[in-house]
C-alpha positions in Angstrom: -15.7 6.0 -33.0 -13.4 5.2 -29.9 -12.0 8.1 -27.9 -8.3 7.9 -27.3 -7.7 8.5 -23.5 -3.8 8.5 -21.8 -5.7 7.9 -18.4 -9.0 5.9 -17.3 -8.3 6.5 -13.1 -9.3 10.0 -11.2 -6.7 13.0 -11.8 -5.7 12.8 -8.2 -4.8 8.8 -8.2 -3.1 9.4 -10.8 -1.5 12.7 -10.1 -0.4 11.3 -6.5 1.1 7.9 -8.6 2.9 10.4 -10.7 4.7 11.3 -8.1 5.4 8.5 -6.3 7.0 7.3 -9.7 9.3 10.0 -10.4 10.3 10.3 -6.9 11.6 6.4 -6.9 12.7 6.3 -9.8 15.2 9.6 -9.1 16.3 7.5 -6.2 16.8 4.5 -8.2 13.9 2.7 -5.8 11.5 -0.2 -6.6 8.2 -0.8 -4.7 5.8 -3.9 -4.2 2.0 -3.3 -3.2 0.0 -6.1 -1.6 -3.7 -5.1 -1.7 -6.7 -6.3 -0.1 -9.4 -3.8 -0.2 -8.3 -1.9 -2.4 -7.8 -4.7 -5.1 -5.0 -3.4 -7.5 -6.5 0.1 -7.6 -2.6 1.4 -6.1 -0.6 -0.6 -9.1 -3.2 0.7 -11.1 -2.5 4.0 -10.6 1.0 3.2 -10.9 0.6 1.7 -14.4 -1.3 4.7 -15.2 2.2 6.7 -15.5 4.8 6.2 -18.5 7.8 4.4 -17.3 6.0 2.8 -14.3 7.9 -0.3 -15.1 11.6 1.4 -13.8 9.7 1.8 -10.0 6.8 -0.9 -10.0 8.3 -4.7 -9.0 5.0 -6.3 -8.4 1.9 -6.3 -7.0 -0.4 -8.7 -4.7 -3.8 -8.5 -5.1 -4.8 -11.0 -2.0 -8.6 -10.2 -1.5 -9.3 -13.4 0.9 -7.6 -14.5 4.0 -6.1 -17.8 2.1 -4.7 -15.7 -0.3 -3.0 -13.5 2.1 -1.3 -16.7 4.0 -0.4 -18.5 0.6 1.0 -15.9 -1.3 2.8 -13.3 1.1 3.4 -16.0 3.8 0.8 -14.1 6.6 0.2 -16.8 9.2 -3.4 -18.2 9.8 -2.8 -18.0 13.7 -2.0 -14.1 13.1 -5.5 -13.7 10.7 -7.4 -15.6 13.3 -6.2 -14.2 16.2 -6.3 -10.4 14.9 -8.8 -10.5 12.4 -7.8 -9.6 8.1 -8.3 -5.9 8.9 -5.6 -5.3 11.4 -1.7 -4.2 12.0 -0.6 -7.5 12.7 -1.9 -8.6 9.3 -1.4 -5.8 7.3 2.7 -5.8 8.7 3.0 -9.8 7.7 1.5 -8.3 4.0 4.0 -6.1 3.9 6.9 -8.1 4.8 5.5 -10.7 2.7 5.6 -8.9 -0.6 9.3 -7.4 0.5 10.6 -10.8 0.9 9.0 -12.3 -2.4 9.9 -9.6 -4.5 12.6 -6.9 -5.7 11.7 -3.9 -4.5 13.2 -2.1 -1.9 9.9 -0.9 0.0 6.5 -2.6 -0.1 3.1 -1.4 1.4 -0.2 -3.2 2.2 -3.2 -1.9 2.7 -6.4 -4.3 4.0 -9.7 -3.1 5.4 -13.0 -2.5 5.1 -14.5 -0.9 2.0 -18.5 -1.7 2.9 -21.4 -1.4 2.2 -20.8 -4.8 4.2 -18.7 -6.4 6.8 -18.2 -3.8 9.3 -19.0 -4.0 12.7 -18.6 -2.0 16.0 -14.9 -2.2 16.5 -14.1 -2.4 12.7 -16.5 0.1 10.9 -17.2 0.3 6.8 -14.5 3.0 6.1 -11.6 1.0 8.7 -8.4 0.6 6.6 -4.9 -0.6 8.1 -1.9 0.6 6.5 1.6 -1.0 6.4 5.1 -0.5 5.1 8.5 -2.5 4.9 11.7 -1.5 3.9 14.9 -3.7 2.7 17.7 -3.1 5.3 14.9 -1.5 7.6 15.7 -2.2 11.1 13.5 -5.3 12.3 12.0 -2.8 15.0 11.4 -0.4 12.6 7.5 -1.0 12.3 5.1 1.4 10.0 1.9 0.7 10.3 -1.2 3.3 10.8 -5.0 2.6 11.0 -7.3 5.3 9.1 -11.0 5.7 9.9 -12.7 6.9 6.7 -16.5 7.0 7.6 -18.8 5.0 5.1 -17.9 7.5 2.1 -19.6 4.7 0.1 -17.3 1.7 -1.2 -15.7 3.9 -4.0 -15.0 6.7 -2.0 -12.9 4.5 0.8 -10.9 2.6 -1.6 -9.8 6.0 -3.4 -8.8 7.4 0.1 -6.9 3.8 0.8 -5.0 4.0 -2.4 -4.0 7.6 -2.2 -2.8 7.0 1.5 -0.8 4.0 0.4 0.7 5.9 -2.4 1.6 8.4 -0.1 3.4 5.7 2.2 5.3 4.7 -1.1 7.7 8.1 -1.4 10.9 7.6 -0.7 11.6 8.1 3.1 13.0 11.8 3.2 16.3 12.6 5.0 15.7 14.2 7.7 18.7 17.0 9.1 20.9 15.3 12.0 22.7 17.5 14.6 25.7 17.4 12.1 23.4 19.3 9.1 24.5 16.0 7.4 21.2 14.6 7.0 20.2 11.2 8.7 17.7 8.8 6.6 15.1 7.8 8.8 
């Protein structure tokens, strides 16, 4: 007998994608995800939630370093120079997946889910964060680097994705000396 299930993901992804989804869509938003480490586990999540398809564009998984330079345009020189796992890289995903989509804000995450491939300066549990916005100021740059710890590979790619859902909410007015509001 096969057990019918609305969900396969944890409660929390899924809860977290929930919102992201109803939060975009009341704001008549559409989002792009380039993924590295986490390797779809964000549009996952997304696609988890009914009507996903009004909010979720597209999404780029781009596991290895040629995949990041041929689908989102990162530059080799930047990968060399800073390394896959880094705010330079993680920016250029970003931007990337803007440019060769529809949505209005994309995010990337890259970084390092272990048991393999850290090292001193970029630990097991190192994951770089980055966000775009159409009509964003060129100087406008979000980016943030999280240190996880070795939670063990599962445990820093749920962290990643609930962080980079979290970067997918609609930026929030914010009250300008007017009361008027001011988006930021």
């Amino acid at each position: 007998m096969t057990e019918t299930r609305d969900v396969v993901l944890p409660e929390a992804l899924v809860a977290a994608a929930r919102k992201v989804v109803e939060a975009n869509r009341a704001a008549g938003l559409r989002v792009a995800l380039a993924e590295s480490c986490t390797g779809g586990l964000v549009a996952a999540a997304l696609t988890e939630v009914p009507g996903s398809s009004d909010v979720l564009d597209s999404a780029f998984v781009t596991y290895s370093n040629q995949a990041k330079i041929g689908l989102l345009g990162v530059s080799e020189d930047v990968v060399e120079t800073f390394g896959a796992v880094s705010i330079a890289v993680a920016w250029n995903m970003a931007q990337g997946a803007l440019a060769r989509s529809g949505a209005d804000t994309a995010v990337a995450v890259t970084g390092i889910a272990g048991p393999d491939g850290g090292s001193d300066r970029k630990p097991v549990g190192t994951v770089v964060f980055a966000r775009a916005r159409r009509g964003a100021d060129p100087r406008e740059i979000v980016a943030d680097v999280k240190e996880f710890g070795d939670l063990g590979r599962g445990g820093v790619r749920l962290q990643a994705a609930l962080c980079a859902l979290e970067l997918l909410m609609p930026v929030s007015s914010s009250p300008s000396r007017d009361g008027e509001g001011d988006h930021a």
